[in-house]
C-alpha positions in Angstrom: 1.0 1.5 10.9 2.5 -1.2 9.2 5.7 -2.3 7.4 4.4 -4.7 4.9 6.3 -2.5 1.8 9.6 -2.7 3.4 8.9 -6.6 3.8 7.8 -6.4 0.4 10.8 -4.9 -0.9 13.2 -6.9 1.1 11.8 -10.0 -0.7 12.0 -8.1 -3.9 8.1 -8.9 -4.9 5.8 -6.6 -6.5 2.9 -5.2 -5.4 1.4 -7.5 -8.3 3.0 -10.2 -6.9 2.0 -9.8 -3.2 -1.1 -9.3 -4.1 -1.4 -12.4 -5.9 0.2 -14.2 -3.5 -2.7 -12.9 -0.7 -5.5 -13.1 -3.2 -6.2 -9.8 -3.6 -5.4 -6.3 -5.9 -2.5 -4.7 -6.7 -4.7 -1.7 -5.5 -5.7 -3.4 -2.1 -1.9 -3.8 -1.3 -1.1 -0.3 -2.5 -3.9 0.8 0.4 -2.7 -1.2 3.2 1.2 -0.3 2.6 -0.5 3.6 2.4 -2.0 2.6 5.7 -5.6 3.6 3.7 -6.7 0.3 4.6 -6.9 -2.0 7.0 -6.8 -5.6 6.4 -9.4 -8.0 7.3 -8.4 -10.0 10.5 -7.9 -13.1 7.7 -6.3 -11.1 5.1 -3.8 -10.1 8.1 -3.1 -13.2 9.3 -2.5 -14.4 5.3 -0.3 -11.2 4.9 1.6 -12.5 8.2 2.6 -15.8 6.7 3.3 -14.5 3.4 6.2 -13.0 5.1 6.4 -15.7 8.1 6.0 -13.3 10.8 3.5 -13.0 13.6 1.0 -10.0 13.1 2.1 -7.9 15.9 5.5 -7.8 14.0 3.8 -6.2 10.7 0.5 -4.5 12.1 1.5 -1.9 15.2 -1.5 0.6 16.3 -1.2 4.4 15.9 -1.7 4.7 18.6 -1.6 2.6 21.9 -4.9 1.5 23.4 -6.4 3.4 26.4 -7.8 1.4 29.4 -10.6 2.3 31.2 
């Protein structure tokens, strides 16, 4: 899960615009905000300081890890 379309919206981009900002398509955006996707650890870490949070702020698992 993420919540990189409500950060998206809050800084009134477009998915064009995030995307270019990252480096990557429109359509590659549209997957990760569908949750279709998941980035790269690098493309994370670019989408984290396009919105200057830390990762674990925009990128949550499904589900949480089991041990053992």
């Amino acid at each position: 899960m993420n919540d990189v379309a409500a950060r998206r919206l809050a800084l009134g981009w477009s998915q064009a615009e995030l995307g270019r900002r990252l480096g990557v398509s429109r359509q590659t955006v549209i997957s990760i905000e569908r949750g279709r996707f998941d980035p790269s650890l690098p493309l994370a870490f670019r989408i984290a300081h396009a919105f200057d949070a830390p990762i674990e702020q925009i990128f949550t698992p499904d589900s949480p890890p089991t041990v053992g």
